[in-house]
C-alpha positions as CSV (number, residue, x, y, z in Angstrom):
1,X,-11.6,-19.5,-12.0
2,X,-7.7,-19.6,-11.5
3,X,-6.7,-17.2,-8.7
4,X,-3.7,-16.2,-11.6
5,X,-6.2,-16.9,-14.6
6,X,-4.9,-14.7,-17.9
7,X,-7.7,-12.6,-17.5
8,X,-7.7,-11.9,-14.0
9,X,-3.9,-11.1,-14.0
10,X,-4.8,-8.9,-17.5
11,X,-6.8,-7.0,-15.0
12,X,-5.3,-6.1,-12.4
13,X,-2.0,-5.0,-14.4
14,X,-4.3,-2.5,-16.6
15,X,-5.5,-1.6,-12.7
16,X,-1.8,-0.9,-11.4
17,X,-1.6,0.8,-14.5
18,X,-4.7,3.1,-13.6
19,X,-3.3,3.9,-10.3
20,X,0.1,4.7,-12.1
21,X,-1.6,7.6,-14.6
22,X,-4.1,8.7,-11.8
23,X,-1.0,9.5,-9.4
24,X,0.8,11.2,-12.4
25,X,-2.7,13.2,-12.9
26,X,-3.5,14.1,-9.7
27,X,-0.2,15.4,-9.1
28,X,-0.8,18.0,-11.5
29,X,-3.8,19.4,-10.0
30,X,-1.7,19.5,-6.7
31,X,1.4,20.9,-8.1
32,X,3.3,17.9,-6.6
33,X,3.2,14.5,-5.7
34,X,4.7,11.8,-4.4
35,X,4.8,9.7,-7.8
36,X,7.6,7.0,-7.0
37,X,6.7,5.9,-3.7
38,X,3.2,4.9,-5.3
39,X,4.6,3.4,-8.5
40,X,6.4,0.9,-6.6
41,X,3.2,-0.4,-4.7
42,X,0.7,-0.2,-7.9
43,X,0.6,-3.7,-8.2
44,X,0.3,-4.8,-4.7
45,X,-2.8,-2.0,-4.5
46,X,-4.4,-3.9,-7.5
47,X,-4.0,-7.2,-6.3
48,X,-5.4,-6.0,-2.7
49,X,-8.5,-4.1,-3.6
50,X,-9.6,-5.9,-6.5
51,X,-8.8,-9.2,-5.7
52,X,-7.8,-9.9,-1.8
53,X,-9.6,-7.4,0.5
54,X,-13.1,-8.5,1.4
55,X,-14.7,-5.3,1.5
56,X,-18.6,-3.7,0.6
57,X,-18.2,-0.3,-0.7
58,X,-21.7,0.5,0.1
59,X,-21.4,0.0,3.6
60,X,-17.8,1.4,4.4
61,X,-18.3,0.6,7.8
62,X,-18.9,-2.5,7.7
63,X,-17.9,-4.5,10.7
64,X,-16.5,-7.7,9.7
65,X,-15.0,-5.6,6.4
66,X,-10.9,-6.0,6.3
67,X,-9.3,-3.3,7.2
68,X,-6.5,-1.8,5.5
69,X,-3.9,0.3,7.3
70,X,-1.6,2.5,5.0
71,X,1.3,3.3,7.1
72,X,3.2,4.7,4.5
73,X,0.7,7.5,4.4
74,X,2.5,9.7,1.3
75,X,1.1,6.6,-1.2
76,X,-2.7,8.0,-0.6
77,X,-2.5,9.5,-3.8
78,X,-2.6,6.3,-5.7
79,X,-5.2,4.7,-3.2
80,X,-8.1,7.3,-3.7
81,X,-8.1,6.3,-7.2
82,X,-9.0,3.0,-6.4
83,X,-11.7,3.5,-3.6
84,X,-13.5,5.3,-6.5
85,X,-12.8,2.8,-8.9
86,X,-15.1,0.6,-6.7
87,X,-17.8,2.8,-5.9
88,X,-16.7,4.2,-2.3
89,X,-17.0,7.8,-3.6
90,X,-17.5,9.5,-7.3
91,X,-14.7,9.6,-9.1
92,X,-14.8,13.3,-10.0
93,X,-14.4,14.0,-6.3
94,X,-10.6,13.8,-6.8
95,X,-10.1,16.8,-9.1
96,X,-10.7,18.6,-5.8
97,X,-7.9,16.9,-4.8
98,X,-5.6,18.6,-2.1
99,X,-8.1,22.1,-2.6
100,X,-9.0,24.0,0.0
101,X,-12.1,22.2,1.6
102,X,-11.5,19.0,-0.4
103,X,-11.1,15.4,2.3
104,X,-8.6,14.5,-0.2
105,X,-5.1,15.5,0.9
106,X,-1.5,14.6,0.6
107,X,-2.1,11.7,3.4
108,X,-5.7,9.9,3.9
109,X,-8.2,10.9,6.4
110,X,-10.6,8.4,7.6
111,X,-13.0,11.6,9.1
112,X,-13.8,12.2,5.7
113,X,-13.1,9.4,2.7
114,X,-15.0,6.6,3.1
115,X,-13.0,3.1,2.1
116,X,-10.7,5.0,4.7
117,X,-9.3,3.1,7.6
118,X,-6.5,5.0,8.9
119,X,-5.7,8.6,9.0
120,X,-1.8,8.3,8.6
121,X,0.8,11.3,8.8
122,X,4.4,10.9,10.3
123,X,5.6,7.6,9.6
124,X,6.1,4.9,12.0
125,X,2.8,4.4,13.5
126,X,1.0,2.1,11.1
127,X,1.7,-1.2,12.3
128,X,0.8,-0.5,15.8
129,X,-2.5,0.7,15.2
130,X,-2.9,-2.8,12.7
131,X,-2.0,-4.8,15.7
132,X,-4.8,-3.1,18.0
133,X,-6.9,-3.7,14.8
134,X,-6.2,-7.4,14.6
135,X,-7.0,-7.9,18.5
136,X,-10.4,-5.8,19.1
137,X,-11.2,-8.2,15.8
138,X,-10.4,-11.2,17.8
139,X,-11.6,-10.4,20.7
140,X,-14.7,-9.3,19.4
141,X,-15.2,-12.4,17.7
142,X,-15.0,-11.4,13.8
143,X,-12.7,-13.0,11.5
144,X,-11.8,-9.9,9.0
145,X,-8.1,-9.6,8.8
146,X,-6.0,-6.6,9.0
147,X,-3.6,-5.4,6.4
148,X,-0.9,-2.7,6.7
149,X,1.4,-1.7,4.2
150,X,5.0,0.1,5.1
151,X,7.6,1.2,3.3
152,X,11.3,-0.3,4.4
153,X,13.0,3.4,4.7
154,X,9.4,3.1,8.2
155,X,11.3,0.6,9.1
156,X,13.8,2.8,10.6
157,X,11.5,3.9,13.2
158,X,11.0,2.3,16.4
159,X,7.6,2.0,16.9
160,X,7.3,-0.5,14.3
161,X,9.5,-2.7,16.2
162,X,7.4,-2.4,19.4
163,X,4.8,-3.3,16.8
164,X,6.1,-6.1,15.8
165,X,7.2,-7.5,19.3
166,X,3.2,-7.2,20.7
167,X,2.3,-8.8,17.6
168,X,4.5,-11.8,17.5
169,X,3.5,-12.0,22.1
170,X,-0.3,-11.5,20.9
171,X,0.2,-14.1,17.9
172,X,-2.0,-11.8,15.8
173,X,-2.6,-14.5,12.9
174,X,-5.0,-12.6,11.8
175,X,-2.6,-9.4,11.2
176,X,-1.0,-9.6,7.8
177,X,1.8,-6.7,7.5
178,X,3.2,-5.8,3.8
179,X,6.8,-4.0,3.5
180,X,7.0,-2.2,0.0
181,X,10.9,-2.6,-0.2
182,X,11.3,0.0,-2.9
183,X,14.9,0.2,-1.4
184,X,14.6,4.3,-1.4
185,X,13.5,6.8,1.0
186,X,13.6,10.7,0.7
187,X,17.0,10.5,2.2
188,X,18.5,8.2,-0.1
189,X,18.9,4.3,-0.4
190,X,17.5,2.7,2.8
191,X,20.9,0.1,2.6
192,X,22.8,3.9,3.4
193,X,20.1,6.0,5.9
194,X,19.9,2.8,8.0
195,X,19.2,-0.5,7.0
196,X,16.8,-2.9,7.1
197,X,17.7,-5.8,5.8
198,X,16.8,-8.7,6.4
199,X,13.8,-7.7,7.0
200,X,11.9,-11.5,6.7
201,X,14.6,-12.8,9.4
202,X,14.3,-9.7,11.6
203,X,10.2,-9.8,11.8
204,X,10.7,-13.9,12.4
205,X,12.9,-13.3,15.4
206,X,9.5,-11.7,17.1
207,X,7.6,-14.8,15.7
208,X,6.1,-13.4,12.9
209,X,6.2,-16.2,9.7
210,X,7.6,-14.5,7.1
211,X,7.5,-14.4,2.8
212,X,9.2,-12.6,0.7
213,X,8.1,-12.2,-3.1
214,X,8.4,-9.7,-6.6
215,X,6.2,-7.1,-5.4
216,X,5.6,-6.3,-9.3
217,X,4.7,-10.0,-10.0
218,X,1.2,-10.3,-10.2
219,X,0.7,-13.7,-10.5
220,X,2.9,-14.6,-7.5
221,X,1.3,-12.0,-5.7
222,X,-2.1,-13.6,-5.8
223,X,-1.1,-16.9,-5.1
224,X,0.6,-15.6,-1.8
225,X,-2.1,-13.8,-0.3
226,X,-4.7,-16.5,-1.4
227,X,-2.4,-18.9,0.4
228,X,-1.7,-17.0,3.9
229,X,-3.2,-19.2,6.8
230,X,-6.4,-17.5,8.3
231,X,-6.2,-18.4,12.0
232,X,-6.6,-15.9,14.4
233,X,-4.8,-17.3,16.9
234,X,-1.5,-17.7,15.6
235,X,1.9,-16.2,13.9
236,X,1.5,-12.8,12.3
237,X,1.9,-12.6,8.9
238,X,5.0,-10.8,7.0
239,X,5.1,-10.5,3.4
240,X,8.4,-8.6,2.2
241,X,7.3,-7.6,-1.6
242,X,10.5,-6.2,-3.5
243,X,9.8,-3.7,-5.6
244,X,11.6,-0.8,-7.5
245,X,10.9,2.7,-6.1
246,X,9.5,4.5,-9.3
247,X,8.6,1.4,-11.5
248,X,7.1,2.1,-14.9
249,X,9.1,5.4,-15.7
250,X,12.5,4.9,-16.3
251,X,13.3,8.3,-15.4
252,X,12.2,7.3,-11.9
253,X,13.5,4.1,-11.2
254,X,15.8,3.8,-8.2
255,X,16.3,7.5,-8.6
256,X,16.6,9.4,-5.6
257,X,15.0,12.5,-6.6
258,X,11.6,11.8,-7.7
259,X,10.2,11.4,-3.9
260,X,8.2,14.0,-4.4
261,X,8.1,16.2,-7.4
262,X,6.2,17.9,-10.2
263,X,5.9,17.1,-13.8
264,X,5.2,19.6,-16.0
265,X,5.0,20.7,-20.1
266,X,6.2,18.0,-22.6
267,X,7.6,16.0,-19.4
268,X,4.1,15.2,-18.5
269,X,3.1,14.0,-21.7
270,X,6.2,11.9,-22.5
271,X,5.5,9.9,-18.9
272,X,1.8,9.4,-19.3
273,X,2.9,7.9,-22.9
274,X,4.9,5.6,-21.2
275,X,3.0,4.4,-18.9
276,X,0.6,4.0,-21.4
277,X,2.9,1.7,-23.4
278,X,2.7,4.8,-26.1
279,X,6.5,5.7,-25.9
């Protein structure tokens, strides 16, 4: 089959769609939720989990599975979704979500969510902890790759910068680091707070080889990461996906104030029928 065949890309956009009206459900058994900043990487969460990461969901430790590093923690929302999608836990686990006593919280935690690789919380440490991922793998002889996703406004952060330095010195080829450049952070537009950009030719100056793509293009999507070299030993791997920070409800898009928030009433309705192409 294709690696953009109709039906597979059919699939996986009804699957960014899931991860769309699961954030928007979930949300309301928490009260609050962190809808844009998942709605902007729904599609690169389809195209990784059901179509890119080789993983086993019932062995979740798995030692030569890929691991997946969510740096941008405050996404986890629309990630558990997914890991029950594929059998890592039962779906109806989540309506526990963010209850006393429930492993499913406002950011992951790998003690207790299986599928879990990285228990993320302040931003900026992600990529570092890919990067000793990436090595131990090397070193240890397996050939799973590392994945970590970030958002741009990270970027701001220094860490990730040391990051990228070790990993360009360490030629982590087997490192692949995603930016979700949804332009917005919960301080405004990233191009305002501190910028970023470019964020391909910064990343290349620490010998990373870079690629930059529609985050919300599906078919490109697949053809990148089916196309990224495999060898360990070699230049990490940068893929810049821009996206638009609430994508799918227009009331989101590019709008600074739906970070974190609450639908509620006729307002939750309205956006599920959007999403759902019933609007």
């Amino acid at each position: 089959m294709p690696v953009t065949s109709t039906d597979k890309v059919a699939y996986l956009a009804d699957r960014a769609k899931f991860v769309r009206t699961e954030t928007v459900r979930l949300t309301r058994i928490a009260g609050a939720g962190h809808y844009s900043a998942v709605f902007s990487c729904a599609e690169l969460f389809a195209v990784l989990y059901y179509a890119q990461l080789r993983l086993d969901p019932t062995r979740p430790d798995w030692p030569d599975r890929d691991r997946f590093v969510l740096s941008k923690g405050h996404a986890a929302i629309g990630l558990y979704p997914v890991l029950a999608d594929l059998g890592f836990f039962e779906p109806f686990e989540l309506d526990t979500y963010t209850r006393l006593g429930s492993p499913f919280g406002d950011h992951p935690d790998m003690r207790g969510i299986p599928g879990v690789d990285f228990s993320s919380g302040s931003l900026g440490h992600g990529l570092s902890i890919a990067a000793g991922m990436a090595l131990a793998g090397r070193m240890s002889g397996s050939d799973h790759r590392t994945y970590c996703m970030l958002g741009d406004g990270e970027l701001a952060e220094g860490q990730i910068w040391e990051a990228a330095m070790s990993a360009g010195h360490f030629r982590l080829g087997n490192l692949v680091a995603i930016v979700d450049a949804n332009q917005l952070g919960i301080d405004g537009f990233v191009r305002d707070v501190m910028a970023a950009e470019p964020i391909d030719r910064r990343f290349a100056a620490f010998g990373w080889q870079t690629h930059r793509v529609d985050g919300h293009d599906i078919p490109a999507l697949l053809e990148l990461f089916a196309g990224l070299p495999a060898a360990a030993d070699g230049p990490p791997q940068l893929v810049v996906a821009d996206t638009v920070k609430g994508k799918g409800v227009a009331r989101m898009e590019l709008s600074p104030d739906w970070h974190v928030g609450n639908l509620a009433g006729s307002d939750y309705d309205d956006v599920l029928a959007e999403l759902e192409g019933r609007a």
